[in-house]
C-alpha positions in Angstrom: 3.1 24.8 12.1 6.8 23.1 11.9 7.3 25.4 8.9 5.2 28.7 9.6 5.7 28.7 12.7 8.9 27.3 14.3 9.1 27.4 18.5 12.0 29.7 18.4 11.1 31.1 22.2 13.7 30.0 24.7 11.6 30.7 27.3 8.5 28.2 26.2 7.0 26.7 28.9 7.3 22.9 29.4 3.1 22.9 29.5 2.9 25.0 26.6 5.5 22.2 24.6 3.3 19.6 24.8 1.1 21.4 23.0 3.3 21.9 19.6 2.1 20.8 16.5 5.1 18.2 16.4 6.4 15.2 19.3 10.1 15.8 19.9 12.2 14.4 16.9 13.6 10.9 17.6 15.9 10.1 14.6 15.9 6.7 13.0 18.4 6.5 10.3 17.2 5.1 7.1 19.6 3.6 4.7 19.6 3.5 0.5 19.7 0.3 -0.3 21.9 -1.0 -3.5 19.8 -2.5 -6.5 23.2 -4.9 -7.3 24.5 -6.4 -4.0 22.6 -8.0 -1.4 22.9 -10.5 1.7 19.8 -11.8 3.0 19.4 -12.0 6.6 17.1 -14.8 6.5 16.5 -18.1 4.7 13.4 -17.6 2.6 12.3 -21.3 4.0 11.7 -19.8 6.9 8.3 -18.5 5.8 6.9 -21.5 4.1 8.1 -20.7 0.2 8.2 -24.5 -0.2 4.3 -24.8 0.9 3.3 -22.1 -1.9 5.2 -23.9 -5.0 2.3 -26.1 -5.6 -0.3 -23.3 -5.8 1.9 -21.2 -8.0 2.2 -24.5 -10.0 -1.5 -24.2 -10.7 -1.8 -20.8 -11.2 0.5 -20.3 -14.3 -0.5 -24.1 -15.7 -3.6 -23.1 -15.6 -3.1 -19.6 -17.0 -0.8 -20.9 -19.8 -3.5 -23.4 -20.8 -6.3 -20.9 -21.3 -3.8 -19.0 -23.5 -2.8 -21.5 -25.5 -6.6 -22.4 -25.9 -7.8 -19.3 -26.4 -4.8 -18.5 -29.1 -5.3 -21.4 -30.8 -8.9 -20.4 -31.4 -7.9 -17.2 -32.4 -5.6 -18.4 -34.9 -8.0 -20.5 -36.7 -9.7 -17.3 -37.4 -6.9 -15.5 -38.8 -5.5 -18.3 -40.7 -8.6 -18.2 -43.4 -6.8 -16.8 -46.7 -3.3 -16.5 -44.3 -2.3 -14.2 -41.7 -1.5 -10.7 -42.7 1.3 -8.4 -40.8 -1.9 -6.5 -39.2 -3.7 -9.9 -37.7 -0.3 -11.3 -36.7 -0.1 -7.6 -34.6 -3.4 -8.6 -33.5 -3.1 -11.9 -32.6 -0.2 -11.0 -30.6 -2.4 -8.4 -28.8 -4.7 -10.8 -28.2 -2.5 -13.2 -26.6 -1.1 -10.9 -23.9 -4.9 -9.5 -23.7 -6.3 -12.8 -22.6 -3.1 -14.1 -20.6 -3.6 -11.2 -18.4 -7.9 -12.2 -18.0 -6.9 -15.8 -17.8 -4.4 -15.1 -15.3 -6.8 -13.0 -13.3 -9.8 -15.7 -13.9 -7.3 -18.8 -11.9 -6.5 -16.0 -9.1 -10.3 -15.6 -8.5 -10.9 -19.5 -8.9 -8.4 -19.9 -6.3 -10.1 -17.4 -4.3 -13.3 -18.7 -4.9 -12.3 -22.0 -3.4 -10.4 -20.7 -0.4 -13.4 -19.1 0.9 -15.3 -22.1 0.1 -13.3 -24.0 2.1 -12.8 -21.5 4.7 -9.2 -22.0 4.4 -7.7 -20.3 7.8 -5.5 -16.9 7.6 -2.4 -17.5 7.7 -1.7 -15.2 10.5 -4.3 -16.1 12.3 -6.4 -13.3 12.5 -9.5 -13.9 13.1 -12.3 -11.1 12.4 -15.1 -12.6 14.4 -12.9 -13.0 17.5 -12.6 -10.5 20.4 -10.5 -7.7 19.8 -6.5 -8.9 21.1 -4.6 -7.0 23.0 -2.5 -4.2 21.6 0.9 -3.1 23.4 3.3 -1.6 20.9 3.6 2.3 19.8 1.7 2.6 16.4 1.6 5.8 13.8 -1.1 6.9 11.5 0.3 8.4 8.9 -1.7 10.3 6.3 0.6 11.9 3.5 -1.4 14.5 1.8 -0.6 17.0 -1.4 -3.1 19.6 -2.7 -6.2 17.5 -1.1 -9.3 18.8 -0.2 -8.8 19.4 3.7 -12.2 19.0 5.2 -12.5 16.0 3.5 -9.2 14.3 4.2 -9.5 15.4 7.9 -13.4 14.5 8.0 -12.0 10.6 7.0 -8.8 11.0 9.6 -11.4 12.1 12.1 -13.5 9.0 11.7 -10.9 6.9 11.8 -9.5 8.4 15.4 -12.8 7.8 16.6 -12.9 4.9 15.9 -10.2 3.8 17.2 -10.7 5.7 20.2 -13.8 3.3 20.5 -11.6 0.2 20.7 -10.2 1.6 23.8 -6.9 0.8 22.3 -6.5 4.4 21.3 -3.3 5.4 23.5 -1.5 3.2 21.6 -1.6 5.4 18.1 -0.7 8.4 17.3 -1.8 10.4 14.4 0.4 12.5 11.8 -0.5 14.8 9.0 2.3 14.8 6.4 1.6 17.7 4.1 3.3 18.5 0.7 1.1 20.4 0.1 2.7 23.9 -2.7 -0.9 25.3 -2.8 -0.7 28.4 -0.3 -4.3 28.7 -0.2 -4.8 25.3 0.3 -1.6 25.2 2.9 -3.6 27.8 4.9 -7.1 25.9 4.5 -4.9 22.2 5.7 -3.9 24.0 8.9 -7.0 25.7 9.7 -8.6 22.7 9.7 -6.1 20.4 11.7 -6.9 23.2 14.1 -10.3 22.7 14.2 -9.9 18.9 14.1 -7.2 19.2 17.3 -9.7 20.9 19.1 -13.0 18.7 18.3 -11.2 15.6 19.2 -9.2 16.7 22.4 -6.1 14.7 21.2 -2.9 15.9 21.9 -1.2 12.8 20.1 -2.3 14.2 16.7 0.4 16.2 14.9 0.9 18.3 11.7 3.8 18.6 9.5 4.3 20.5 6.1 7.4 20.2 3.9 8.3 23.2 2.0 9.5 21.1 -1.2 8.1 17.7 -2.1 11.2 15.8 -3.1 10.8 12.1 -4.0 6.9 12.6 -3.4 5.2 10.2 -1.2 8.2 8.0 -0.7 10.2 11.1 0.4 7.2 12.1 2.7 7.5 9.0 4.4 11.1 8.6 4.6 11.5 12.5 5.8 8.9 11.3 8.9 11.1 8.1 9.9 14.2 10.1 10.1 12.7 12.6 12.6 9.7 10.3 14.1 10.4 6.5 13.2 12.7 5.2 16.1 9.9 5.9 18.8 7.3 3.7 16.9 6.8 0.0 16.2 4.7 0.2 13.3 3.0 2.6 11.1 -0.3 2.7 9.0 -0.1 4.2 5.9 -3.0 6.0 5.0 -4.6 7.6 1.3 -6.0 10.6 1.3 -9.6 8.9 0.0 -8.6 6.0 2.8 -11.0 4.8 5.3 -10.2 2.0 8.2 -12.3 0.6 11.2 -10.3 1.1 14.5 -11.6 -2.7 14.9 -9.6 -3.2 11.7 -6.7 -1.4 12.7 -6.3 -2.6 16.5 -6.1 -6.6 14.6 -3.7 -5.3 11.8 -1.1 -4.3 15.3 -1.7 -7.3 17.2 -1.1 -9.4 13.8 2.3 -7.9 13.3 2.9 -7.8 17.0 2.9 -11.8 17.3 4.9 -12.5 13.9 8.2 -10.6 14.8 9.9 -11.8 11.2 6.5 -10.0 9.6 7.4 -6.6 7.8 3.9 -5.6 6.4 0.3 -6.7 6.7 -1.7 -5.5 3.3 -5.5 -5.2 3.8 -8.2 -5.2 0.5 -9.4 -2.1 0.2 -12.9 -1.6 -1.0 -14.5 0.7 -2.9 -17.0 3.2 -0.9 -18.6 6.5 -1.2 -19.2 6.3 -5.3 -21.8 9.0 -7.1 -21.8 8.3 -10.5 -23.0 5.5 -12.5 -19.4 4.5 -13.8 -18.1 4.6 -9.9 -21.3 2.6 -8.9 -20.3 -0.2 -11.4 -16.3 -0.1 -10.2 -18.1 0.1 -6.3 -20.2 -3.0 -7.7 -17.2 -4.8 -9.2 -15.2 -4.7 -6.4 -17.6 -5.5 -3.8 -18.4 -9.1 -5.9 -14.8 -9.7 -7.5 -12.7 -8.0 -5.2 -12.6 -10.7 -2.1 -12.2 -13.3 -4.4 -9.0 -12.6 -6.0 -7.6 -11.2 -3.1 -8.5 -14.3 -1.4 -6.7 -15.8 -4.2 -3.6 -13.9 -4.5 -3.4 -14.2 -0.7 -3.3 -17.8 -1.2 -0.6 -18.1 -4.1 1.6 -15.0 -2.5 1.9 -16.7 0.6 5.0 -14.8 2.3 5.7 -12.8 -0.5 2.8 -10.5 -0.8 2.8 -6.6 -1.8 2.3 -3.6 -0.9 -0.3 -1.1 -2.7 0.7 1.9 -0.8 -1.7 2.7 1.6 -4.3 0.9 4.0 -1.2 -0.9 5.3 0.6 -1.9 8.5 4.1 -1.7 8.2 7.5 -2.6 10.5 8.9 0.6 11.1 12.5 -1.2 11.5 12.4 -3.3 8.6 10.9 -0.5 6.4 14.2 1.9 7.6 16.6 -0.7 7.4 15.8 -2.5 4.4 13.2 0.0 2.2 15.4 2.9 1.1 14.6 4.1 -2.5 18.0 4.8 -4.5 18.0 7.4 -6.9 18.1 5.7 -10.4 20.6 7.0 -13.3 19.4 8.4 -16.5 16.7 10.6 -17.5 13.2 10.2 -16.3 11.1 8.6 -16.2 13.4 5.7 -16.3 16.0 7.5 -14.1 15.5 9.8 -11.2 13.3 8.8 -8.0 11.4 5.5 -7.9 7.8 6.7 -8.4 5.9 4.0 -7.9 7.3 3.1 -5.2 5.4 0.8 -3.3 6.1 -1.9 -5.3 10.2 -1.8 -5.0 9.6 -1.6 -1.2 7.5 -4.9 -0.7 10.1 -5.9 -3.1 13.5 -4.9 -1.2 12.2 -5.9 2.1 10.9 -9.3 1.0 14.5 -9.9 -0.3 16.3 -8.8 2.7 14.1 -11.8 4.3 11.4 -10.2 5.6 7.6 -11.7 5.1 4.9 -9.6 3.2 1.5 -10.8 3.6 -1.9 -9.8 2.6 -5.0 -10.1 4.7 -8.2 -11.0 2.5 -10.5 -11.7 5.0 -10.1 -8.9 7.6 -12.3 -6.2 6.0 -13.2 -2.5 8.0 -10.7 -1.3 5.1 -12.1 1.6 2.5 -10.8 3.6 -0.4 -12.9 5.6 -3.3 -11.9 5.7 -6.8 -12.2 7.7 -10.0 -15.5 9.5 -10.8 -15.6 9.1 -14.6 -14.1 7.3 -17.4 -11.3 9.6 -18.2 -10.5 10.5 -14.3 -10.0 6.7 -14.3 -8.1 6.8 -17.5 -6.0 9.7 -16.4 -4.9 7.9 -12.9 -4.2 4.9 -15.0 -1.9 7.5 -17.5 -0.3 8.5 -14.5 0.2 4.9 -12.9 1.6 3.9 -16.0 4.2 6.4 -16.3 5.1 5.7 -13.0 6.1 2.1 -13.3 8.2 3.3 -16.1 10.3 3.6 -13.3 10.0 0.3 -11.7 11.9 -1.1 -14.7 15.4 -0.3 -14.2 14.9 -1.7 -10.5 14.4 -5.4 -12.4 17.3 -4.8 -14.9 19.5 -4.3 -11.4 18.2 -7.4 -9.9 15.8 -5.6 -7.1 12.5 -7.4 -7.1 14.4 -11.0 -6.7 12.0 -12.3 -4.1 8.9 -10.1 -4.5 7.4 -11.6 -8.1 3.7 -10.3 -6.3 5.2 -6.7 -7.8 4.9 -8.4 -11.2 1.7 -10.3 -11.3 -0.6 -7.6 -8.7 -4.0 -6.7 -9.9 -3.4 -3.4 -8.5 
């Protein structure tokens, strides 16, 4: 498929083409965009940045007075017989410690009193309402690198189904974007695309493999819109754990369809499918805390939301013209591709004008998370290393109108 077996017969049938593992390429050029110089293409006004100072204004207040609080307290305890050069390390610990809970604690307060006052989305989607119509071309995209195959084509075949149910399903098609350097698992990934092709009788469902994995995920996605992007509207990003209602996803299209200046819809995704006791109590966590501070963060955001990477509807046009990772100078991880990328693209397209928003409320939206203590730890290791990257990007001036990339929970 695409790379093991290229259509290199002449005399291929027109019937038998519509059958290949890939749509005919339809190029969509995809610029890098400078960290330095920039011209926005829209006045940030336009998306209501002047209704969202006075929540932001409460936010931080609030945050800064729990800190100073909370310090002062601390200090008082430290103070008895004067501070040493070990509890002034600790008392600066603390402080950045309990900023970051205090910080989190208004967020969920906020969200807490949005739902309480049903405050209305601010694109107007509303879950309980009959499904809109949905008229624009919309990819599925689901990047994948040595992942279990029946299990991340088990989840993509749920999801097809379901939106198949919605009726809306002509409307989507469905890509498989291996990077997969496993052969055995290369083999496995095909086999069971195969299988899935055949069960589900779709021929918009496609397979693509890419014999090197440059730039990651980023460079999975980009190497799709340069051969795929121009004949879609939008594309959904998907995990390889990720899980969405077709209910879910049809709203998420007719969302972005009616707010032409919107670049990216974010849903919450929620914690499913745990096992163990310490993926129970993140399951637990999330299901109670989780709404509220995205309620929250939706609320103080406004326009200027973010983007977690996956289990999100994105512009395909403003993503091409205005999301294009530069390769930074230096060694890595500081230099070298943008790893975690997500962040500097909500960031580049909210400062070429476009609006970001997150949507709380919708729900239908799934992911699963670390088994155990030190699989958690280990993501977070590798999260962390990650951002190291994301660093240089504020030195150069890139996340000017995305401060969500700063203060996200995720």
């Amino acid at each position: 498929m695409d790379t093991l077996t290229p259509a290199t017969d002449p005399e291929l049938k027109e019937d038998d083409r519509r059958h290949a593992f890939l749509p005919p390429e339809s190029t969509l050029q995809m610029s890098m965009q400078p960290l330095r110089e920039f011209q926005r293409q829209r006045r940030a006004s336009d998306f209501g940045l002047r209704s969202i100072t006075l929540p932001r204004a409460c936010i931080f207040i609030g945050t800064a007075t729990m800190t100073a609080a909370g310090c002062y307290e601390m200090y008082e305890v430290l103070q008895v017989g004067g501070i040493t050069i070990l509890e002034a390390i600790v008392l600066g610990l603390f402080v950045l410690l309990f900023a970051w809970v205090a910080f989190s604690f208004m967020s969920s307060l906020a969200g807490f009193v949005v739902l309480l006052f049903r405050r209305r989305d601010a694109l107007g989607i509303d879950p309980t309402a009959s499904l809109p119509p949905v008229i624009s071309r919309n990819a599925m995209l689901l990047p994948t690198y040595n992942e279990d195959p029946r299990r991340i084509m088990a989840r993509l075949q749920a999801i097809h189904e379901s939106v198949g149910a919605t009726g809306y399903g002509r409307q989507f098609d469905w890509f498989v974007l291996s990077d997969t350097t496993d052969p055995s698992i290369w083999i496995a990934e095909e086999k069971c695309f195969l299988q899935l092709r055949h069960e589900v009788g779709d021929r918009g469902l496609f397979y693509r493999h890419r014999p090197e994995n440059t730039a990651r995920k980023s460079g999975n996605i980009e190497d799709w819109i340069k051969r795929f992007g121009a004949q879609y509207d939008h594309m959904i990003i998907l995990d390889a754990d990720s899980l969405m209602t077709g209910d879910t996803i049809v709203r998420l299209a007719a969302a972005i369809e009616h707010h032409p200046n919107v670049a990216l819809i974010q849903t919450l995704p929620i914690v499913v499918n745990a096992r163990t006791r310490f993926a129970r109590l993140q399951q637990f966590a999330g299901r109670l805390y989780g709404p509220l501070i995205a309620a929250g963060i939706a609320w103080w955001h406004g326009a200027e939301g973010n983007y977690w990477g996956h289990n999100a509807i994105i512009r395909v046009r403003a993503f091409a013209q205005d999301a294009g990772l530069p390769e930074l100078r230096g060694r890595k991880p500081f230099g070298g591709h943008i790893l975690s990328h997500d962040f500097v693209e909500a960031a580049l397209m909210r400062r070429a004008g476009w609006a970001l928003y997150m949507a709380p409320a919708l729900g239908g939206s799934f992911e699963e998370c670390p088994p155990s203590l030190l699989d958690f730890a280990a993501r977070d290791r590798r999260w962390c290393r990650e951002t190291c990257s994301i660093w240089p990007c504020f030195r150069h001036g890139a996340c000017i109108g995305c401060r969500g990339c700063i203060f996200s929970p995720a």
